[in-house]
PDB file as gemmi writes it, atoms N, CA and C in Angstrom:
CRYST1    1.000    1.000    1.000  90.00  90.00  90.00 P 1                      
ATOM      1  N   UNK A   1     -18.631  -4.148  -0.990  1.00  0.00           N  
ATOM      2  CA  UNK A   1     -17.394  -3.732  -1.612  1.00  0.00           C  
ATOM      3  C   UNK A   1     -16.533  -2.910  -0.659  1.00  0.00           C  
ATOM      4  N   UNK A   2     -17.410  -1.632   0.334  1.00  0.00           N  
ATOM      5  CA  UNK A   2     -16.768  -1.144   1.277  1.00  0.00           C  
ATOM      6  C   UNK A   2     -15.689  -2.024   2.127  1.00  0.00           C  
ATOM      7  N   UNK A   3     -16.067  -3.150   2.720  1.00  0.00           N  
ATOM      8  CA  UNK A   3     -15.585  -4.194   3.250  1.00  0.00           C  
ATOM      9  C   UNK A   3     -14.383  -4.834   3.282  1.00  0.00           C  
ATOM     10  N   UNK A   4     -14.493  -4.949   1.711  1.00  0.00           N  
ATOM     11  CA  UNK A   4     -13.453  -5.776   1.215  1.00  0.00           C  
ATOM     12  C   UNK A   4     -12.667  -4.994   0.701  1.00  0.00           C  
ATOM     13  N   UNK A   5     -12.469  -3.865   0.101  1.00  0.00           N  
ATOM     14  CA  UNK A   5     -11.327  -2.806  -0.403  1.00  0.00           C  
ATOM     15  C   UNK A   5     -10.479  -2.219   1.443  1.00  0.00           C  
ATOM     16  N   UNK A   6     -11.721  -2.459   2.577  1.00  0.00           N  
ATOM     17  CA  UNK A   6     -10.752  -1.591   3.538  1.00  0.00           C  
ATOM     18  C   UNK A   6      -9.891  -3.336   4.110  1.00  0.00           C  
ATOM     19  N   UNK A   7     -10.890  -4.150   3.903  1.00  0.00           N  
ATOM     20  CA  UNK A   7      -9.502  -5.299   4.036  1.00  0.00           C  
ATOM     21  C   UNK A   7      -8.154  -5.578   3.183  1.00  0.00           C  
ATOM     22  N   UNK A   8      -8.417  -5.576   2.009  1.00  0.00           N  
ATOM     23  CA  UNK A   8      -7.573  -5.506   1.057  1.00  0.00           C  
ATOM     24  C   UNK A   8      -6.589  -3.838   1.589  1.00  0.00           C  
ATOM     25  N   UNK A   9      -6.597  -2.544   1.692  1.00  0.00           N  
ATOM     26  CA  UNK A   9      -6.162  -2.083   2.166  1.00  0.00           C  
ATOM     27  C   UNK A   9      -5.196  -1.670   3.550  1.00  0.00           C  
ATOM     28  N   UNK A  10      -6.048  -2.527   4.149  1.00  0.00           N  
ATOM     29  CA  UNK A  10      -4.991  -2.888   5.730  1.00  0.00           C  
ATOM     30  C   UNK A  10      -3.965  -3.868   5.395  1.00  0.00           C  
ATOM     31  N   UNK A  11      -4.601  -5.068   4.560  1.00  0.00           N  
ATOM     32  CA  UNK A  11      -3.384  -6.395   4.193  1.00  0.00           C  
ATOM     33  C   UNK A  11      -1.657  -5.516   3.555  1.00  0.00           C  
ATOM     34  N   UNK A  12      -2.852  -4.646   2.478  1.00  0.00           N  
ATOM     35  CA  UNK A  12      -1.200  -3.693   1.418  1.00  0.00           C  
ATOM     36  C   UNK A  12      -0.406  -2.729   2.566  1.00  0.00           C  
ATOM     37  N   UNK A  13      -1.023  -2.015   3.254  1.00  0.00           N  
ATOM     38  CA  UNK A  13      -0.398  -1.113   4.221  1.00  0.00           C  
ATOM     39  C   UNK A  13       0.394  -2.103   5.271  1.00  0.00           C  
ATOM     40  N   UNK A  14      -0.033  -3.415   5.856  1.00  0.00           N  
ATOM     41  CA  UNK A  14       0.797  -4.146   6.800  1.00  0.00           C  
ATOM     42  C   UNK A  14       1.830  -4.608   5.721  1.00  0.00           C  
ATOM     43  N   UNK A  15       1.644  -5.077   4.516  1.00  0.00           N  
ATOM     44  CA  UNK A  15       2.811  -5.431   4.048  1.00  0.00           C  
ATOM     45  C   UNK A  15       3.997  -4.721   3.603  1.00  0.00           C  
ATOM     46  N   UNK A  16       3.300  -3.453   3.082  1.00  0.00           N  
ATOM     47  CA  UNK A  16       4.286  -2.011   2.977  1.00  0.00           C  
ATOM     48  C   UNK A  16       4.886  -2.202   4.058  1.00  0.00           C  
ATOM     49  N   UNK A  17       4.683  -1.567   5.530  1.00  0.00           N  
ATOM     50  CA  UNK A  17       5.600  -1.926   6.690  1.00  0.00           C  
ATOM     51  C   UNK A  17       6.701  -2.965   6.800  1.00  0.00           C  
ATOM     52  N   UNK A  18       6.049  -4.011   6.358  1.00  0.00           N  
ATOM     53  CA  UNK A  18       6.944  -5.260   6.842  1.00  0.00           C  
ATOM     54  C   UNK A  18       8.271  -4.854   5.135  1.00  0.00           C  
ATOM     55  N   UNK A  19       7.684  -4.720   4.744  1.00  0.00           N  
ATOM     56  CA  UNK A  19       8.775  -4.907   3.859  1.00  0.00           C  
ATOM     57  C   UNK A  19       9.641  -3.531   3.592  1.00  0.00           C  
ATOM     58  N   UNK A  20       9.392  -2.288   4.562  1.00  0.00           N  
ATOM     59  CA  UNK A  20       9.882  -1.525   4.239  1.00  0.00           C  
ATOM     60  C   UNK A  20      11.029  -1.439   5.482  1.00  0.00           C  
ATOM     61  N   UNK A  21      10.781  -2.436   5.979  1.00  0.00           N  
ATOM     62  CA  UNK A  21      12.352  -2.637   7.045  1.00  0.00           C  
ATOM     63  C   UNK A  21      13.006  -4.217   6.767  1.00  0.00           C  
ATOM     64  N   UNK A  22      12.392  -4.906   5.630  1.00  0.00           N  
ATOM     65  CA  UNK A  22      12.794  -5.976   5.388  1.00  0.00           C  
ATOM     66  C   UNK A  22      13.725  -6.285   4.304  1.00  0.00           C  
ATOM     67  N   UNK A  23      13.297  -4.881   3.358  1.00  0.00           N  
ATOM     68  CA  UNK A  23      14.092  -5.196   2.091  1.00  0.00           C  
ATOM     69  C   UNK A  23      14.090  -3.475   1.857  1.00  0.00           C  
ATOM     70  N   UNK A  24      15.355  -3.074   2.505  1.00  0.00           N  
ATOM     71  CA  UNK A  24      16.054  -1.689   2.864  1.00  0.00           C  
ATOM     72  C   UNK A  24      16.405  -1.326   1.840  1.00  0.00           C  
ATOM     73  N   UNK A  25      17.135  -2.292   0.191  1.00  0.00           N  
ATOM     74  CA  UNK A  25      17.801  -0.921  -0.984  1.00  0.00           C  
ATOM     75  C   UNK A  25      17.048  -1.499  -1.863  1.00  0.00           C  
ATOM     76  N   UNK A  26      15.606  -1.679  -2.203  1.00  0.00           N  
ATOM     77  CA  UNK A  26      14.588  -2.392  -2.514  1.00  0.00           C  
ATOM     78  C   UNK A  26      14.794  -0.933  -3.638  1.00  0.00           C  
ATOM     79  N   UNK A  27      14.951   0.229  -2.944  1.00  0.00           N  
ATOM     80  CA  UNK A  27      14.552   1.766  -3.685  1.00  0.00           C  
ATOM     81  C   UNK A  27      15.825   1.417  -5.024  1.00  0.00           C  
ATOM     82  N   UNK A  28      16.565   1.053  -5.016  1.00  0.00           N  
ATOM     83  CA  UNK A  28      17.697   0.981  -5.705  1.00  0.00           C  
ATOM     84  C   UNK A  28      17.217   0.512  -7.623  1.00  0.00           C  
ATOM     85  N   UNK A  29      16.618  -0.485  -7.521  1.00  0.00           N  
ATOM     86  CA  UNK A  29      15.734  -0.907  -8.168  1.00  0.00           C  
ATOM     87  C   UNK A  29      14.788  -0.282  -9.503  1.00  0.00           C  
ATOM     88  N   UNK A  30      14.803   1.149  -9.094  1.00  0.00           N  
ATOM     89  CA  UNK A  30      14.932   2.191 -10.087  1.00  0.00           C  
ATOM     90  C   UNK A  30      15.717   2.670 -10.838  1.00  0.00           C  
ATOM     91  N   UNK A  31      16.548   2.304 -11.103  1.00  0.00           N  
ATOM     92  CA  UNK A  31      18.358   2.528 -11.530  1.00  0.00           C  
ATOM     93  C   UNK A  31      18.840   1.971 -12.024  1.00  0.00           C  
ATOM     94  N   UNK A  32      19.811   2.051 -13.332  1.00  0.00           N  
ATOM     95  CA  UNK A  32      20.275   1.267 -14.082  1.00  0.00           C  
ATOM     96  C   UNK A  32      21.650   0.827 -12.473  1.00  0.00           C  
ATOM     97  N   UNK A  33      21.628  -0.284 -12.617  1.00  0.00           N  
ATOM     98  CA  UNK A  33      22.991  -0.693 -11.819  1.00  0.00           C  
ATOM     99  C   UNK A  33      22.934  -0.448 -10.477  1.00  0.00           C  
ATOM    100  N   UNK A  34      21.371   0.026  -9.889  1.00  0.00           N  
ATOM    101  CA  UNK A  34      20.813   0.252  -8.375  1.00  0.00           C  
ATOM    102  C   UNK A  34      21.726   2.016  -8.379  1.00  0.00           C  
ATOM    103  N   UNK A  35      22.101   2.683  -9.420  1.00  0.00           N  
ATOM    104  CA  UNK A  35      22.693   3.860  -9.380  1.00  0.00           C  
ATOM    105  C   UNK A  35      22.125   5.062  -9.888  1.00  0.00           C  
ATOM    106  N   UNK A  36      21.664   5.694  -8.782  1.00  0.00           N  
ATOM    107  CA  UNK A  36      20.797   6.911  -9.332  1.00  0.00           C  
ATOM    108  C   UNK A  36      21.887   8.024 -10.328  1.00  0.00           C  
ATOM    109  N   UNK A  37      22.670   7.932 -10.395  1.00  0.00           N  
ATOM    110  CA  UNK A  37      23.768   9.190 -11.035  1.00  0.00           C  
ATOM    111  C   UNK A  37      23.738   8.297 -12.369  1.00  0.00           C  
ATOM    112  N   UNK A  38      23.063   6.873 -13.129  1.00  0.00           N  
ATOM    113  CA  UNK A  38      23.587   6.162 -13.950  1.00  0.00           C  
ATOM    114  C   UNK A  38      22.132   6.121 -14.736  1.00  0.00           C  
ATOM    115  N   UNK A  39      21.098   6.717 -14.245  1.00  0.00           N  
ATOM    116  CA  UNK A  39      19.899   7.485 -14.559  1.00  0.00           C  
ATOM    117  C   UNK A  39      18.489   6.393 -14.400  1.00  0.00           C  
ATOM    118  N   UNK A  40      17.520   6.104 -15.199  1.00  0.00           N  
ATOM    119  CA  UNK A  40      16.693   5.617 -14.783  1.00  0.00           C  
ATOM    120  C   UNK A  40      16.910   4.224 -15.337  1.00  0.00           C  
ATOM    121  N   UNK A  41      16.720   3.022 -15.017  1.00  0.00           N  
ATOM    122  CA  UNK A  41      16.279   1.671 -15.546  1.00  0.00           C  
ATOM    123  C   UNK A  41      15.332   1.325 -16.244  1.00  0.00           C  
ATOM    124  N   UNK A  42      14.256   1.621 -16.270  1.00  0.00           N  
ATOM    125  CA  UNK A  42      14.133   2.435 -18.251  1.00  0.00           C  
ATOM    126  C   UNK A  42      13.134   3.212 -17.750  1.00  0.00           C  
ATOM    127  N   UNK A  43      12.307   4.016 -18.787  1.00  0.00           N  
ATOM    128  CA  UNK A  43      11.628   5.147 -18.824  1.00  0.00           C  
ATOM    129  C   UNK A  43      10.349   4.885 -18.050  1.00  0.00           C  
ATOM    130  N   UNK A  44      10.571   6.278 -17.044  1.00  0.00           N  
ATOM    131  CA  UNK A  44       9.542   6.328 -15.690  1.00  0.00           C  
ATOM    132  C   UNK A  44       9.855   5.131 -14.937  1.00  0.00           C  
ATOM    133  N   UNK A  45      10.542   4.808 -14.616  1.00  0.00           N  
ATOM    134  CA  UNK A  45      10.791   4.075 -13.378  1.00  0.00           C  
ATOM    135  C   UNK A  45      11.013   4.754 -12.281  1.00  0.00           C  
ATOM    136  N   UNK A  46      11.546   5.764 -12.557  1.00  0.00           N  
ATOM    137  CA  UNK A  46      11.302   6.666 -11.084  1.00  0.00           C  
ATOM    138  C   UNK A  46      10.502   7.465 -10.838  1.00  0.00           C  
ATOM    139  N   UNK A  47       9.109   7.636 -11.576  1.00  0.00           N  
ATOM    140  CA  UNK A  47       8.138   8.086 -11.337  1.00  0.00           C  
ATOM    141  C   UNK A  47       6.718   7.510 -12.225  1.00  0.00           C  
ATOM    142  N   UNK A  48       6.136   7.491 -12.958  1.00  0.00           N  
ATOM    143  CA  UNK A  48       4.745   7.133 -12.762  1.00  0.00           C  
ATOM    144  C   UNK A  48       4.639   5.712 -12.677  1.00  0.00           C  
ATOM    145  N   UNK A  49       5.851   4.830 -13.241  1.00  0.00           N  
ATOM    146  CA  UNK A  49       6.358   3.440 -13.717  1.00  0.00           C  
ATOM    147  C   UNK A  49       6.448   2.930 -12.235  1.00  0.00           C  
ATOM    148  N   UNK A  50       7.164   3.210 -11.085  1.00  0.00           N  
ATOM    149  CA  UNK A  50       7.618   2.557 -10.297  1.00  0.00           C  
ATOM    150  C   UNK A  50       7.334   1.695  -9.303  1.00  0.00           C  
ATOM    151  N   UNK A  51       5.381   1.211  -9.761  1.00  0.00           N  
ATOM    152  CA  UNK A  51       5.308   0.312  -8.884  1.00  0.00           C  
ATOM    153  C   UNK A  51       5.598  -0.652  -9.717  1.00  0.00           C  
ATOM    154  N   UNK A  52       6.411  -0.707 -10.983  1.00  0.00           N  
ATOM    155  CA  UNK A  52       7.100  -1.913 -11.641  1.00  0.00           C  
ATOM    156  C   UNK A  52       8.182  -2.177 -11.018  1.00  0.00           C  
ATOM    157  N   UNK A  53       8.568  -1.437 -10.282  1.00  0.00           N  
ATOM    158  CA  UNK A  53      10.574  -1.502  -9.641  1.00  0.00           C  
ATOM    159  C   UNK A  53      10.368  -2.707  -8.622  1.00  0.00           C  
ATOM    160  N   UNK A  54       9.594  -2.662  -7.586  1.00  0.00           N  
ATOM    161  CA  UNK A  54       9.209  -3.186  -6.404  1.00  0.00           C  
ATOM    162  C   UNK A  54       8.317  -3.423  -5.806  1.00  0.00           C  
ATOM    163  N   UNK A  55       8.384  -4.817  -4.843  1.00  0.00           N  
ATOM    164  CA  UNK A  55       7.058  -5.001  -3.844  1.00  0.00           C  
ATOM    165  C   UNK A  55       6.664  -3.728  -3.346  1.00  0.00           C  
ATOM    166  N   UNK A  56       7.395  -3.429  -3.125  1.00  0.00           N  
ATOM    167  CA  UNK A  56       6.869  -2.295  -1.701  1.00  0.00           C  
ATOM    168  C   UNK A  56       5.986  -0.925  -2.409  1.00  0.00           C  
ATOM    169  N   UNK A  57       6.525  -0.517  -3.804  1.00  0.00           N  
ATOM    170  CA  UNK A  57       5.732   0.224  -4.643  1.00  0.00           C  
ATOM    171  C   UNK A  57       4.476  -0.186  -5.353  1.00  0.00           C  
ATOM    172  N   UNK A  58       4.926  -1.625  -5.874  1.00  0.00           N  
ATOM    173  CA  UNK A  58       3.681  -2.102  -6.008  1.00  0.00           C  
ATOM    174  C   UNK A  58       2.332  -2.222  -4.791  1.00  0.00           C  
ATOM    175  N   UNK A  59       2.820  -2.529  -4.243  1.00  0.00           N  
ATOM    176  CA  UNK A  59       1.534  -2.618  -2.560  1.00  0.00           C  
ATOM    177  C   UNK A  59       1.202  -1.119  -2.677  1.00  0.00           C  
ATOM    178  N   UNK A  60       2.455   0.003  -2.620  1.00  0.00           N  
ATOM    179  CA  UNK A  60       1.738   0.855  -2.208  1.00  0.00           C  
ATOM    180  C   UNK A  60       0.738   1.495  -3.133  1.00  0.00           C  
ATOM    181  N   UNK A  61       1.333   1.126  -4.676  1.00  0.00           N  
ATOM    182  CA  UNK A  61      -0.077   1.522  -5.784  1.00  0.00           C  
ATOM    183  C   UNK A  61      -1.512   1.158  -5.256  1.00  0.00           C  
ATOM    184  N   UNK A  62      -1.167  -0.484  -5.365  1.00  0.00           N  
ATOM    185  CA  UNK A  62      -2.683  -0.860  -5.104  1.00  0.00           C  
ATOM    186  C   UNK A  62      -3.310  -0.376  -3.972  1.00  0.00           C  
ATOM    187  N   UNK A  63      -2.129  -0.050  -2.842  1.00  0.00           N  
ATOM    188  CA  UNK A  63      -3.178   0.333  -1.691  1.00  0.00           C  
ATOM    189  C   UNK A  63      -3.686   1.592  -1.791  1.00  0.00           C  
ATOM    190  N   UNK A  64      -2.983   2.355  -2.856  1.00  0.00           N  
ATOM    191  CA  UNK A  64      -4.056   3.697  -2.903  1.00  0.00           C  
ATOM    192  C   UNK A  64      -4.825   3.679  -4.333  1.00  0.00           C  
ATOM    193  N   UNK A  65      -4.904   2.833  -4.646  1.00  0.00           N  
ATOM    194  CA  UNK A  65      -6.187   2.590  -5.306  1.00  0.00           C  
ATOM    195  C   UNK A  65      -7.414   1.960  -4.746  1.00  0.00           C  
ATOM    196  N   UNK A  66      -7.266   1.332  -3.446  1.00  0.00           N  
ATOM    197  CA  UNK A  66      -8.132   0.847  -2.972  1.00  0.00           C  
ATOM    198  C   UNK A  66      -8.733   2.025  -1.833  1.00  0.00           C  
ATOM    199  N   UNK A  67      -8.074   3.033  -1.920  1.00  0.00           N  
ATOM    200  CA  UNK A  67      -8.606   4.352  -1.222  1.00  0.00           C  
ATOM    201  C   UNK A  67      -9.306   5.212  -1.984  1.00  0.00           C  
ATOM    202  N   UNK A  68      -8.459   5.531  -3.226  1.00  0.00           N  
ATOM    203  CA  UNK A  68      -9.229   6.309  -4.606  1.00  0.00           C  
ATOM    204  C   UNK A  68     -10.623   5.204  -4.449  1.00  0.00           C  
ATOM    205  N   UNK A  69     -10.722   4.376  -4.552  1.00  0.00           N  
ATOM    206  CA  UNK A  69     -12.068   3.757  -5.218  1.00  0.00           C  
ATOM    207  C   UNK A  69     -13.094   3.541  -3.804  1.00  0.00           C  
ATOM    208  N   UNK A  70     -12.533   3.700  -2.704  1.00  0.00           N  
ATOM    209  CA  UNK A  70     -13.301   3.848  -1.401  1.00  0.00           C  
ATOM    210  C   UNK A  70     -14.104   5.275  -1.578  1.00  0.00           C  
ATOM    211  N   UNK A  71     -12.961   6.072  -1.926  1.00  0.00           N  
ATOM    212  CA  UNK A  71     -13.745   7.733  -1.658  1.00  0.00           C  
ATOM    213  C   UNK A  71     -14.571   7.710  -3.110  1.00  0.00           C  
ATOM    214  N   UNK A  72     -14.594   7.478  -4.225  1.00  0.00           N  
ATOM    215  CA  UNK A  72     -15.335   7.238  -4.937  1.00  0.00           C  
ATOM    216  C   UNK A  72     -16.674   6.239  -4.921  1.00  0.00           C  
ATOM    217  N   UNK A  73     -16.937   5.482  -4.275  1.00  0.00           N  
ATOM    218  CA  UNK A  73     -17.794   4.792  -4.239  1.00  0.00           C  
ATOM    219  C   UNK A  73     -18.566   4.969  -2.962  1.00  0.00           C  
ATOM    220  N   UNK A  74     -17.846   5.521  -1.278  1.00  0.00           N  
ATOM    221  CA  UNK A  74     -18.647   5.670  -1.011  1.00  0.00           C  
ATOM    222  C   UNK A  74     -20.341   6.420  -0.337  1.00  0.00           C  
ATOM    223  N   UNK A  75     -20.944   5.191  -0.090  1.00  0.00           N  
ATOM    224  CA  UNK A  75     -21.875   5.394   0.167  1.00  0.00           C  
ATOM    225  C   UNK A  75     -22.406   5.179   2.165  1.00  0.00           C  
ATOM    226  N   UNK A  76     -23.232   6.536   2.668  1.00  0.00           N  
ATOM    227  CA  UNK A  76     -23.053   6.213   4.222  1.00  0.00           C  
ATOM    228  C   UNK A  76     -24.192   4.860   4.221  1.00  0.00           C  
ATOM    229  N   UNK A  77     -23.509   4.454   5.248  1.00  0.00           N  
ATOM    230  CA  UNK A  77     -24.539   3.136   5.940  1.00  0.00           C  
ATOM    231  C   UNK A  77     -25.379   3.425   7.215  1.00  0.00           C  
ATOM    232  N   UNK A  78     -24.657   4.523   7.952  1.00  0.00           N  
ATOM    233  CA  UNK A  78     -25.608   5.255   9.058  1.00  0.00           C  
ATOM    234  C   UNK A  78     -25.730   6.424   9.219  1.00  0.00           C  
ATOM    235  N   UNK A  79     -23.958   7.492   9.117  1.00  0.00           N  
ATOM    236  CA  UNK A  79     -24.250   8.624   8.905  1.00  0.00           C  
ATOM    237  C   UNK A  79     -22.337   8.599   8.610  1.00  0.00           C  
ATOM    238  N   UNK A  80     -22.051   9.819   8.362  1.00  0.00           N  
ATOM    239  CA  UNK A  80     -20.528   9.808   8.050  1.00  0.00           C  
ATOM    240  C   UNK A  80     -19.218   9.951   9.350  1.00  0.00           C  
ATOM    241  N   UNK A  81     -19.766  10.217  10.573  1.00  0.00           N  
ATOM    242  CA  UNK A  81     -18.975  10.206  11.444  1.00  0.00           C  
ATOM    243  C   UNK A  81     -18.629   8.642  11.885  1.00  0.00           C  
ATOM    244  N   UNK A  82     -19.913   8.114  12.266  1.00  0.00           N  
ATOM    245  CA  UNK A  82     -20.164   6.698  12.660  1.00  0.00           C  
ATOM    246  C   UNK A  82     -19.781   5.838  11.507  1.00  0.00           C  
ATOM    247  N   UNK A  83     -20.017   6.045  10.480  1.00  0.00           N  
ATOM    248  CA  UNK A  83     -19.097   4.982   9.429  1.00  0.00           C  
ATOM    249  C   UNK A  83     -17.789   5.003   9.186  1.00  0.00           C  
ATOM    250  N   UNK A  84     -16.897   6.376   9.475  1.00  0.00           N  
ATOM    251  CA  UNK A  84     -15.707   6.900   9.703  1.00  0.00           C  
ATOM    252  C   UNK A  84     -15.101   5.810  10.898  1.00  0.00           C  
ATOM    253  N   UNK A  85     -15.449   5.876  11.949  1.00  0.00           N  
ATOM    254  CA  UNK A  85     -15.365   5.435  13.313  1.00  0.00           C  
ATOM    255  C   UNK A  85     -15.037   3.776  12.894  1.00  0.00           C  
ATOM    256  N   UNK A  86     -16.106   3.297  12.296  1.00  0.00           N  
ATOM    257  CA  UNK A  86     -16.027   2.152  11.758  1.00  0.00           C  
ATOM    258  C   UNK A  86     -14.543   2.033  11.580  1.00  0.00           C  
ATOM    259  N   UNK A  87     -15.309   2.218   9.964  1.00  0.00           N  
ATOM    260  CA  UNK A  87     -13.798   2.288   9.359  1.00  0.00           C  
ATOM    261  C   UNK A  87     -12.474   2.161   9.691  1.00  0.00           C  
ATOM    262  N   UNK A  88     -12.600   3.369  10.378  1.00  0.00           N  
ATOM    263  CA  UNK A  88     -11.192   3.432  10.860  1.00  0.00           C  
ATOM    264  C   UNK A  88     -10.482   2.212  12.012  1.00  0.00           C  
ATOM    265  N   UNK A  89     -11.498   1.380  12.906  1.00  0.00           N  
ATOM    266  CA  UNK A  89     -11.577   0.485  13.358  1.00  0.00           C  
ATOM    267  C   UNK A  89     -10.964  -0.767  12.630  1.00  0.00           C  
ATOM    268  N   UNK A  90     -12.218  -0.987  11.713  1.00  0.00           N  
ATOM    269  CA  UNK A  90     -11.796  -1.903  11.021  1.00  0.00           C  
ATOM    270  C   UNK A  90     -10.588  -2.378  10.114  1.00  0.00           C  
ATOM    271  N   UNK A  91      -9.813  -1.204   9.705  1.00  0.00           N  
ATOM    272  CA  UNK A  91      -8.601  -1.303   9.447  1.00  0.00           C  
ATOM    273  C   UNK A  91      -7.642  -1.232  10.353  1.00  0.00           C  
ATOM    274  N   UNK A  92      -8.079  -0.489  11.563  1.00  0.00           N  
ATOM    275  CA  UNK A  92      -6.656  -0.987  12.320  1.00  0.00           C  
ATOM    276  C   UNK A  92      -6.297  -2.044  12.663  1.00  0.00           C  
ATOM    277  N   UNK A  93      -7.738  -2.695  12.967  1.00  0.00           N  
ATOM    278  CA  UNK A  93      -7.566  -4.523  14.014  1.00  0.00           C  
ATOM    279  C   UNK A  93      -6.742  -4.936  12.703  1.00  0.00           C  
ATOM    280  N   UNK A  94      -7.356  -4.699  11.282  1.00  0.00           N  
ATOM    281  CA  UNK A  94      -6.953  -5.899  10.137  1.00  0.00           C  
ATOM    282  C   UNK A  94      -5.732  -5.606   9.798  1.00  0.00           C  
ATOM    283  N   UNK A  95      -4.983  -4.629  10.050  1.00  0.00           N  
ATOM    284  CA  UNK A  95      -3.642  -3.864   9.830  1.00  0.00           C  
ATOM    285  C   UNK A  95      -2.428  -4.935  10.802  1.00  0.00           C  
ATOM    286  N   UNK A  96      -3.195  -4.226  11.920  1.00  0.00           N  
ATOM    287  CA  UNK A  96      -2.361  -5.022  13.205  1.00  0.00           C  
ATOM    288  C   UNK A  96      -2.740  -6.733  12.730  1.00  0.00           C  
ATOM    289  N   UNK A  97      -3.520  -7.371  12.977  1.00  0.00           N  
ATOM    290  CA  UNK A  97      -3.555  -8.462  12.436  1.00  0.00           C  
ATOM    291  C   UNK A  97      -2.712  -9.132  11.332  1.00  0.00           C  
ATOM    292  N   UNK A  98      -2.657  -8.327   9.948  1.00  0.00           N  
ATOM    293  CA  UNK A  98      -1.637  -8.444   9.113  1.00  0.00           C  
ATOM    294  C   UNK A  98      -0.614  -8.609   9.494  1.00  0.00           C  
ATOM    295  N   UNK A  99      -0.249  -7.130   9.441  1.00  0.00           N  
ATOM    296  CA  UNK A  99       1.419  -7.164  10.421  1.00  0.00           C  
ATOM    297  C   UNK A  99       1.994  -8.147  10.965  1.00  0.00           C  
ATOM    298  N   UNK A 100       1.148  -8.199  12.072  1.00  0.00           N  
ATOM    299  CA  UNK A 100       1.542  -9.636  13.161  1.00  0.00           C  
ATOM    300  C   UNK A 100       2.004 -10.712  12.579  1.00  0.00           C  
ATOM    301  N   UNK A 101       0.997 -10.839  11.506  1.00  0.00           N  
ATOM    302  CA  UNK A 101       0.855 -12.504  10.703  1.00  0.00           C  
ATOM    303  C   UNK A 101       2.826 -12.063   9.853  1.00  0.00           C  
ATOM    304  N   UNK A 102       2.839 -11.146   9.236  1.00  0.00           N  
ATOM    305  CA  UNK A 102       3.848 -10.647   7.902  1.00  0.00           C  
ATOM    306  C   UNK A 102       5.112 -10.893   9.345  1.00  0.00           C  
ATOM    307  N   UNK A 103       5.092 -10.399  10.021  1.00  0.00           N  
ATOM    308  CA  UNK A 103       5.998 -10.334  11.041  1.00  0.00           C  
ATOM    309  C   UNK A 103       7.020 -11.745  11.711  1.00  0.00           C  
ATOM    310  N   UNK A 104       5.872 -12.330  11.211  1.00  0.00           N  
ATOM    311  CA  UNK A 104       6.304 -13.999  12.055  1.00  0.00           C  
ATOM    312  C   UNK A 104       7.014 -14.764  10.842  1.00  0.00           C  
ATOM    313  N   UNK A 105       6.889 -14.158   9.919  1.00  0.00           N  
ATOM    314  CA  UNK A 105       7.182 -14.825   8.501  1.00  0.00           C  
ATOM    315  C   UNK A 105       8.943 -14.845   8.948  1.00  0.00           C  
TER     316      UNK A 105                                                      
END                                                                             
């Protein structure tokens, strides 16, 4: 499960990126009429609601749920520095990898 939540996590974080220079008034989307002075587009959209507004909120929910449920679940496989090390590895290659792939799109 470790595995697959830090893959699933690098995929949401490369796509956050790509789309957070791809689709620039994406934030607007919270707003009746993309107009923050015209108040919210309906209730909690600009706060607990708002990974309903957008891709880019949505990714970023799930991707920190796939962190909440990392630090909750885990468990060491050798010791906590060296699984850290991992880790942190393994999401960068799959990050950069993402990216790359989201990039060419």
């Amino acid at each position: 499960m470790t595995i697959a939540l830090i893959f699933l996590a690098a995929f949401l974080k490369a796509y956050m990126d790509y789309l957070q220079f791809s689709e620039i008034d994406s934030w607007r989307n919270k707003w009746k009429n993309g107009n923050k002075s015209e108040g919210e587009k309906f209730p909690f959209s600009s706060t607990i609601l708002v990974f309903l507004t957008d891709r880019w909120h949505l990714a970023q929910s799930l991707f920190l749920w796939c962190v909440f449920v990392l630090i909750v679940t885990y468990k060491s496989y050798f010791n906590w520095w060296i699984d850290l090390i991992i880790m942190r590895v393994m999401f960068g290659v799959l990050f950069e990898m993402f990216y790359r792939y989201f990039r060419r799109q």
